[in-house]
C-alpha positions as CSV (number, residue, x, y, z in Angstrom):
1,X,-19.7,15.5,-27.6
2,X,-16.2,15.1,-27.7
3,X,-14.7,11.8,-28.3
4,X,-11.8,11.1,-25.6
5,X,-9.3,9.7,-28.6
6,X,-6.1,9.5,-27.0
7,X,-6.6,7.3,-24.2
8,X,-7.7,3.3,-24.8
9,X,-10.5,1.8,-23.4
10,X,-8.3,0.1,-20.3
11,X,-6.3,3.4,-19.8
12,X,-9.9,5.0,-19.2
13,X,-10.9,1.8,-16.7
14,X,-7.2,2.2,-14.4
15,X,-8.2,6.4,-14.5
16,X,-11.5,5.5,-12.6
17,X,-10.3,3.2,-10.9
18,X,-7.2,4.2,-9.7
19,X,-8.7,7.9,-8.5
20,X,-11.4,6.2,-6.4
21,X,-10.2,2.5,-5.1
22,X,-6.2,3.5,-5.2
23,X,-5.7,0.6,-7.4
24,X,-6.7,-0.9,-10.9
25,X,-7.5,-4.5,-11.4
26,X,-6.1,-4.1,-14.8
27,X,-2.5,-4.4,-13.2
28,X,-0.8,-7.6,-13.2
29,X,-0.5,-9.3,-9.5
30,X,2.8,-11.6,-8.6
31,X,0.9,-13.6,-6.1
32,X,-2.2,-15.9,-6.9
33,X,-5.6,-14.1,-6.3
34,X,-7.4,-15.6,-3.4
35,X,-11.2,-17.0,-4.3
36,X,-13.5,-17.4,-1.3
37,X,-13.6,-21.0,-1.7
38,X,-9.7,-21.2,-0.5
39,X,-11.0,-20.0,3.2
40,X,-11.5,-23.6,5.0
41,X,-10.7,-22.7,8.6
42,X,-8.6,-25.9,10.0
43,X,-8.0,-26.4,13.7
44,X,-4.5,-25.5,13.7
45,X,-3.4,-26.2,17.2
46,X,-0.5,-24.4,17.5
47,X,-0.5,-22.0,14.0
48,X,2.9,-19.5,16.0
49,X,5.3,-22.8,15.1
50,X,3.3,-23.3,11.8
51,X,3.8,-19.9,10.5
52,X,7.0,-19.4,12.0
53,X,9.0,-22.4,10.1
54,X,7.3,-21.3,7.3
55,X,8.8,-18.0,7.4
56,X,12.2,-19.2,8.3
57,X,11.9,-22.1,5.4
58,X,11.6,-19.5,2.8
59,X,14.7,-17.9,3.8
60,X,16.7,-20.7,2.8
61,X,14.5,-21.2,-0.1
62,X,16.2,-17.7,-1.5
63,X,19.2,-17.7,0.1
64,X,20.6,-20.0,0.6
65,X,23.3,-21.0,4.1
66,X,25.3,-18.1,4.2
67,X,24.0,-14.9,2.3
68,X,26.7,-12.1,2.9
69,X,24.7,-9.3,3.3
70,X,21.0,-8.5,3.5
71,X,18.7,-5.5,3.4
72,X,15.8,-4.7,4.8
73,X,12.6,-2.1,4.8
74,X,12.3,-1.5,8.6
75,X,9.3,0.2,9.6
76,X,9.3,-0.4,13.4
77,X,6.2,-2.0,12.6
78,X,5.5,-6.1,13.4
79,X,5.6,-6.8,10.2
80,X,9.2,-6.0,9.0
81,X,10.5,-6.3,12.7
82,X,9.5,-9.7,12.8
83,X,11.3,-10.7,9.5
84,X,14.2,-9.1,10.2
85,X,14.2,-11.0,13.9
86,X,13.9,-13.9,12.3
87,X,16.3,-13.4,9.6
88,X,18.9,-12.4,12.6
89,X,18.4,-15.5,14.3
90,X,18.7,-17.7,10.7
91,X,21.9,-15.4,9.4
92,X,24.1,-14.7,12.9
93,X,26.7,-13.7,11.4
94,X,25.1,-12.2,7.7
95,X,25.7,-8.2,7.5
96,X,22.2,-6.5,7.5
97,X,21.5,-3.1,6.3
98,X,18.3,-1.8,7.2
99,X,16.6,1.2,6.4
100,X,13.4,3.2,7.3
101,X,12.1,6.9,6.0
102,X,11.5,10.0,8.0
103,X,9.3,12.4,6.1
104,X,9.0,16.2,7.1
105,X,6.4,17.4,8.5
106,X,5.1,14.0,9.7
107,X,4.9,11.1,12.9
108,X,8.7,10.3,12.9
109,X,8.9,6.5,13.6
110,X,13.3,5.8,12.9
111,X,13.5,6.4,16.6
112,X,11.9,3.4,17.1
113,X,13.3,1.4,14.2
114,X,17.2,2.7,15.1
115,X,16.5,0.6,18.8
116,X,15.3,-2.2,16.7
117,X,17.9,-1.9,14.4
118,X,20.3,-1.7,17.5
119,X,18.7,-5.3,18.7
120,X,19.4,-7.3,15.9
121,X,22.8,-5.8,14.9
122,X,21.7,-4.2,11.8
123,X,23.7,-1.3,9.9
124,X,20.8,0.8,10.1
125,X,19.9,4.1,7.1
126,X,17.4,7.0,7.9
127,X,16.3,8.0,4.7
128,X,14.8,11.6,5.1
129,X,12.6,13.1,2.2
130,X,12.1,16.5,2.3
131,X,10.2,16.8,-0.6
132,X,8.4,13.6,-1.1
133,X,7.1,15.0,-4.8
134,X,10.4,16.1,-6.1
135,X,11.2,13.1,-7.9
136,X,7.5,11.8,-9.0
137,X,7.8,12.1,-12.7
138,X,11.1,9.2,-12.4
139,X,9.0,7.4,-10.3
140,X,6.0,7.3,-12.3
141,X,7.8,7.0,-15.5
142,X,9.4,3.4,-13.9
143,X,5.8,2.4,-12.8
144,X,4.2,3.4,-15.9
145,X,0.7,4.2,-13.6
146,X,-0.8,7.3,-12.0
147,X,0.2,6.7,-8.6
148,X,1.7,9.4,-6.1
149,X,2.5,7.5,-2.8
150,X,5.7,6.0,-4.2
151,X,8.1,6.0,-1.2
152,X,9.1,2.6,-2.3
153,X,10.8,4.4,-5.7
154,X,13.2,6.2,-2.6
155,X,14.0,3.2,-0.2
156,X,15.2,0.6,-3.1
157,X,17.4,3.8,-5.0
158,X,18.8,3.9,-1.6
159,X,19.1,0.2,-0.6
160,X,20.6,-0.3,-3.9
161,X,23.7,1.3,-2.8
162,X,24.5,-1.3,0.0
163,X,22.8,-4.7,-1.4
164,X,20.8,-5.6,-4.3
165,X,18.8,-8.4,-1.9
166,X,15.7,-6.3,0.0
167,X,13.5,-8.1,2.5
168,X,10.3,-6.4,3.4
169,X,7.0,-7.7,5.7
170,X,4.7,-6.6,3.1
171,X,1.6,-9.4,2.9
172,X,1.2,-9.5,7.4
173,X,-1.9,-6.6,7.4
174,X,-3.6,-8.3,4.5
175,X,-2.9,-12.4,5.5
176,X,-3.4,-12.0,9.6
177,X,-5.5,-8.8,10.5
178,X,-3.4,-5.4,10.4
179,X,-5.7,-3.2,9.4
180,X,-7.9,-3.1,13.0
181,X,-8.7,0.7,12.3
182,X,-11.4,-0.5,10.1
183,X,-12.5,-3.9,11.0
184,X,-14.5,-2.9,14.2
185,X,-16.2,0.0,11.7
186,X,-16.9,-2.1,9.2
187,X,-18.4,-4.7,11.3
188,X,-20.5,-2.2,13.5
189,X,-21.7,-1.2,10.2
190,X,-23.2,-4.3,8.7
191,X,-25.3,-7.1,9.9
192,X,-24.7,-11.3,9.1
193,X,-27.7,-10.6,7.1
194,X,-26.8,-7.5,5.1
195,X,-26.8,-7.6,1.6
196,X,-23.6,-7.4,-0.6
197,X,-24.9,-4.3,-1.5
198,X,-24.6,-3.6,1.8
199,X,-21.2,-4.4,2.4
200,X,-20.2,-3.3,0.0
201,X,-21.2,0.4,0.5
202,X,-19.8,-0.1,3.9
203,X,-16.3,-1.4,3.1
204,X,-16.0,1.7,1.0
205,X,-16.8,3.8,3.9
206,X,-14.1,2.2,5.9
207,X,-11.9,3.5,2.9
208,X,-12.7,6.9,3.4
209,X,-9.1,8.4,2.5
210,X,-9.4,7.0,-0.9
211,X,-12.5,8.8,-1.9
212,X,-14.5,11.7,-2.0
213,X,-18.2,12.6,-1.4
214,X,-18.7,14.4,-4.5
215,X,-16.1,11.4,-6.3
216,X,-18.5,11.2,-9.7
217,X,-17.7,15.3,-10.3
218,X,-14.5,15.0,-10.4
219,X,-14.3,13.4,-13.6
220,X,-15.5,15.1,-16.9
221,X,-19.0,13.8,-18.1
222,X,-16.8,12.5,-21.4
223,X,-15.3,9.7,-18.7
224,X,-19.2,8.2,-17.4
225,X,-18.0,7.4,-14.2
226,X,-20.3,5.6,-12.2
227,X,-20.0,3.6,-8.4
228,X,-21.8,0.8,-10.1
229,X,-18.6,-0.1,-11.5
230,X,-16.6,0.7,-8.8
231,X,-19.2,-1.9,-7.1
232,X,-19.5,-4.4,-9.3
233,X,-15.2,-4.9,-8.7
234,X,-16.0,-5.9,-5.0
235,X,-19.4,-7.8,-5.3
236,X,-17.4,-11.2,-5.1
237,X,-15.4,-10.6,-2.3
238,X,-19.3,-10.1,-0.7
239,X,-21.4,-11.8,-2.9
240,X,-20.6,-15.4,-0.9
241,X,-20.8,-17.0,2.0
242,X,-17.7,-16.3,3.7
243,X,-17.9,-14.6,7.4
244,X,-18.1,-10.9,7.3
245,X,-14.3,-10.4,8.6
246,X,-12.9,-13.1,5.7
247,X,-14.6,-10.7,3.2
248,X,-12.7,-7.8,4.8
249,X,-9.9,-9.8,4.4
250,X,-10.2,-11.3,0.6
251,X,-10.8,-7.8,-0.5
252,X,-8.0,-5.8,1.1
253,X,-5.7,-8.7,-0.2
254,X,-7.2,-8.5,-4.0
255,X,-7.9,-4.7,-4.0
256,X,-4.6,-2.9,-3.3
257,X,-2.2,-5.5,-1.9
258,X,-2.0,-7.5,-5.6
259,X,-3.2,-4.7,-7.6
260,X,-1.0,-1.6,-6.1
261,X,1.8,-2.5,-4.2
262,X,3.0,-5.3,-6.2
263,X,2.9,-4.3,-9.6
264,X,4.5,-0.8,-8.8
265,X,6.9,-2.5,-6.3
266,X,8.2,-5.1,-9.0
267,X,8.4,-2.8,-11.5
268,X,10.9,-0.3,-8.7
269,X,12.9,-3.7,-8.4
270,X,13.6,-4.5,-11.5
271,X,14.3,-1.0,-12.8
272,X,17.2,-0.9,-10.1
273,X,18.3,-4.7,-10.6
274,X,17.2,-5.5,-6.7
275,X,15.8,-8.8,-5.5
276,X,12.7,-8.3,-3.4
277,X,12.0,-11.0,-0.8
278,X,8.3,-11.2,1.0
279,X,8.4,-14.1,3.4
280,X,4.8,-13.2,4.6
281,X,3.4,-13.7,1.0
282,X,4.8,-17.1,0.1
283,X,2.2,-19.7,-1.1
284,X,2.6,-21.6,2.1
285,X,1.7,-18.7,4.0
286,X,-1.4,-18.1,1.6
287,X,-2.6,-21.1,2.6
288,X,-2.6,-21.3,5.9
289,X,-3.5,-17.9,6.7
290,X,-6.7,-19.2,4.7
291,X,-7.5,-22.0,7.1
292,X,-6.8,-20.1,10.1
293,X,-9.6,-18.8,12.4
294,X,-10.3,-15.0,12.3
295,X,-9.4,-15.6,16.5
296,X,-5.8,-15.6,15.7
297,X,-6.1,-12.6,13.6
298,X,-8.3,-9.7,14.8
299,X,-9.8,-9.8,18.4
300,X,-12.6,-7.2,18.3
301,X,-12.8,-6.8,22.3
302,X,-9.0,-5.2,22.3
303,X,-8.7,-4.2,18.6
304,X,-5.4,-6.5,18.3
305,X,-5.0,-7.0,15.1
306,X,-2.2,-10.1,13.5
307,X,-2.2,-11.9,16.9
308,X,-0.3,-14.9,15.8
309,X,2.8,-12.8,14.1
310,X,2.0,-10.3,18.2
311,X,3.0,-14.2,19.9
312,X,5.7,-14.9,17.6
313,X,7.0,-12.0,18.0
314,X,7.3,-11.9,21.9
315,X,9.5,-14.3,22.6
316,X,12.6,-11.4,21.1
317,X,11.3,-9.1,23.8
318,X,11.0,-5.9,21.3
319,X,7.3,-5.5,21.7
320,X,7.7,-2.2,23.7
321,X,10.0,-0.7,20.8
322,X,6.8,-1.9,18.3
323,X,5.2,1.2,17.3
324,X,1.4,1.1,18.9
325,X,-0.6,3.0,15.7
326,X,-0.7,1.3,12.5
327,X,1.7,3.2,10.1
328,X,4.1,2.2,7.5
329,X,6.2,4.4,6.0
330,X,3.5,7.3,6.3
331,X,3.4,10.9,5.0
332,X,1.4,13.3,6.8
333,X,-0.4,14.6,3.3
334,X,-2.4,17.2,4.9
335,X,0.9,18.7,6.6
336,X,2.4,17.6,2.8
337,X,-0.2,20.0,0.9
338,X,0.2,23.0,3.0
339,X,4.0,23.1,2.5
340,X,4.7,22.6,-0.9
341,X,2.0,20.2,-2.8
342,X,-0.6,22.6,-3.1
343,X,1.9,24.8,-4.9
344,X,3.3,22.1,-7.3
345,X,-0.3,21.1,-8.2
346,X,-1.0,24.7,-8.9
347,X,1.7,24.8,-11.7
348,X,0.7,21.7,-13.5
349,X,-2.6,22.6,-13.5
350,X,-2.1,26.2,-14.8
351,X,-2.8,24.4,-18.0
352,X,-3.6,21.0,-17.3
353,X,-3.4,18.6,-20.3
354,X,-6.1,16.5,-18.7
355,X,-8.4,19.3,-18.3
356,X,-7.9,20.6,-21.8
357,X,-8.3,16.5,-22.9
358,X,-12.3,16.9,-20.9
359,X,-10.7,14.3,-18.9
360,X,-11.2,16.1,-15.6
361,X,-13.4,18.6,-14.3
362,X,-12.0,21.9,-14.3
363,X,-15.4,23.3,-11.9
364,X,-14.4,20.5,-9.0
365,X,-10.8,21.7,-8.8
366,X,-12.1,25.4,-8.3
367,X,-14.6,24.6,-6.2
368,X,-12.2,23.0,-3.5
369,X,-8.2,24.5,-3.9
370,X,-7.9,27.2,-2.3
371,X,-9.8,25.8,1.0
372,X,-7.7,26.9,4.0
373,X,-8.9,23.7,5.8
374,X,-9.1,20.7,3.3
375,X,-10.0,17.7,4.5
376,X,-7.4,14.8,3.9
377,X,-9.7,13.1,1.4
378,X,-9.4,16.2,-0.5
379,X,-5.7,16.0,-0.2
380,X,-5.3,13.1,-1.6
381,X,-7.7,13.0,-4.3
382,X,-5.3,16.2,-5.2
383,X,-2.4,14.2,-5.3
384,X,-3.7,11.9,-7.0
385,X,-4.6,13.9,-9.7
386,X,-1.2,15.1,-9.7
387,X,-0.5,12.1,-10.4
388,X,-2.4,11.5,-13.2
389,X,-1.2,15.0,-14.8
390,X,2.4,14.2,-14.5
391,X,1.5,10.3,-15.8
392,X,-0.6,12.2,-18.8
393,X,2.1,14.2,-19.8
394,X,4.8,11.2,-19.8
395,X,2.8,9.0,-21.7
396,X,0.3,10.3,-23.7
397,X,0.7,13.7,-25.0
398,X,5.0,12.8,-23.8
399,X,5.8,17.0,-23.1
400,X,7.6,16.2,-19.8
401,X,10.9,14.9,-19.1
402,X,11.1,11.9,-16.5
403,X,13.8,13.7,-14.7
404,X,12.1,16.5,-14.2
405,X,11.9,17.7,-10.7
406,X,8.9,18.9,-8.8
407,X,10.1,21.8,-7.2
408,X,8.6,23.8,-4.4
């Protein structure tokens, strides 16, 4: 057998890891990890103020009175909008850049953002990728990891020309409820007396974009990849005795929240000298999200998810300009591949270093590339493993250039 020699025994854990969850555990986190002990639900009579003044506190907290000019990620989400409302109300008369992303080829949501923009007075960018690859190997090189999805890499080189302070809402889908699309399936799929087991295998079906049905041939047999591993990272977020919705909510916050976004987000801000505020995640807010009832956070009946940000948020009358379909900043991959990914991929993996390493399967990448009709868990596993190639060759075997461009 061949001995996998140039990759160490925690570079071969985030590989696994990364391709299947989207995220590695082996990443460092800048906010605490939340144990299920920490969820005591309190009756909080009125949590809107009690969030709310915690949100404006920690403005003051890092910045002061009178901050001259602020940016932030606007997504036309209620997230971002309701930081920046609140930062508008704080700063009247504080310049505020704001800036959102239109992709090609995708659900264009800067319409919305420009009205919202309009509301609160901001100085409002459009930043439009064409080619949301073309710069991947700088990006990765700055993150040091084997992720493709990094818009962020393009919204703080942007930002970084008007103001090096960047708000974002980052933290409000994983503290109060925002991911309703899979909360109903999750909990339609498992019983208050289903095993972790159980839950387990059904919180990874409600991650269906970030896997593949035939997940374990992907790798080469050299790698041993096996979901008991994958499994035995979530047991204790449902190996307790926490409601079946707090589990949901412990392990999207210590899956991809603390070991994705942040770690690749801190290392984009410090590579361009920006300061990165996240009002949503401060410790205060931590907590009490913690001891508030699932009620004011998901409502299964109407699939509202965040509730208490929804109430604070009403009162600036913007909820019609609130974008209905939880989105982000969002690439339509599938759209993505057909373009121009499929093409890129294709030249890296004319002679793919990882292949020739028996780190990936060579027979799983014929079997599905030339599909007319791939689904989008194909397409992302793809780019993913673009990924990987283009992180492969800048770190280990180091025959690629960081400023390389991805071309179509």
């Amino acid at each position: 057998m061949v001995i996998i020699s140039k990759l160490t025994t925690i570079q071969l854990e985030n590989i696994k890891q990364i391709l299947t969850l989207r995220y590695s555990t082996n990443l460092e986190n800048s906010s605490p990890e939340i144990m299920p002990e920490q969820f005591k639900i309190k009756k909080i009579d009125n949590p809107e103020t009690l969030v709310e003044t915690s949100i404006r506190n920690s403005f003051h907290t890092k910045l002061g009175k009178n901050p001259e000019k602020i940016g932030i990620s606007l997504s036309s989400g209620v997230d971002s909008t309701l930081v920046l409302a609140l930062l508008r109300d704080e700063y009247p008369s504080s310049k505020i850049e704001s800036i959102s992303v239109k992709f090609s080829n995708s659900d264009d949501e800067t319409k919305n953002s420009e009205k919202i923009s309009e509301k609160f007075n901001t100085t409002h960018h459009v930043l439009e990728i064409d080619n949301f690859l073309e710069e991947l190997p700088a990006a990765i090189s700055i993150v040091k990891q084997p992720f493709w999805d990094l818009h962020w890499y393009y919204l703080v080189k942007k930002i970084k020309k008007y103001t090096n302070v960047f708000f974002s809402g980052d933290g409000g889908d994983e503290l109060f409820g925002g991911y309703t699309f899979r909360y109903r399936k999750f909990l339609e799929l498992t019983t208050s007396t289903s095993t972790p087991e159980e839950k387990i295998t059904a919180y990874l079906k409600c991650h269906e974009r970030d896997w593949v049905s035939d997940q374990q041939d992907i790798f080469h047999p050299n790698i041993r990849f096996t979901w008991n591993e994958i499994h035995n990272i979530l047991k204790p977020y449902f190996n307790n005795s926490l409601p079946r919705l707090s589990q949901v909510f412990l392990a999207d916050y210590n899956g991809k929240l603390t070991h994705n976004m942040q770690p690749l987000y801190s290392a984009i801000h410090q590579y361009f000298a920006v300061k990165n505020f996240t009002p949503l995640l401060s410790e205060e807010l931590i907590h009490i999200s913690c001891n508030l009832s699932n009620n004011f956070k998901f409502d299964i009946n109407t699939n509202l998810g965040k509730i208490v940000l929804q109430n604070i948020l009403d009162k600036f009358n913007v909820s019609h300009l609130i974008s209905p379909k939880k989105q982000g900043f969002s690439v339509n991959t599938v759209n993505m591949w057909y373009n121009y990914a499929q093409k890129i991929f294709c030249n890296y993996f004319d002679k793919s270093r990882l292949i020739e390493d028996n780190i990936i399967n060579p027979d799983w990448i014929k079997k599905h590339i030339s599909k007319n009709n791939l689904d989008v868990t194909y397409v992302n596993k793809f780019l993913g493993l673009l990924a990987l190639e283009i992180w492969y060759r800048l770190f280990i075997v180091k025959d690629l250039k960081s400023n390389e461009k991805l071309d179509v």
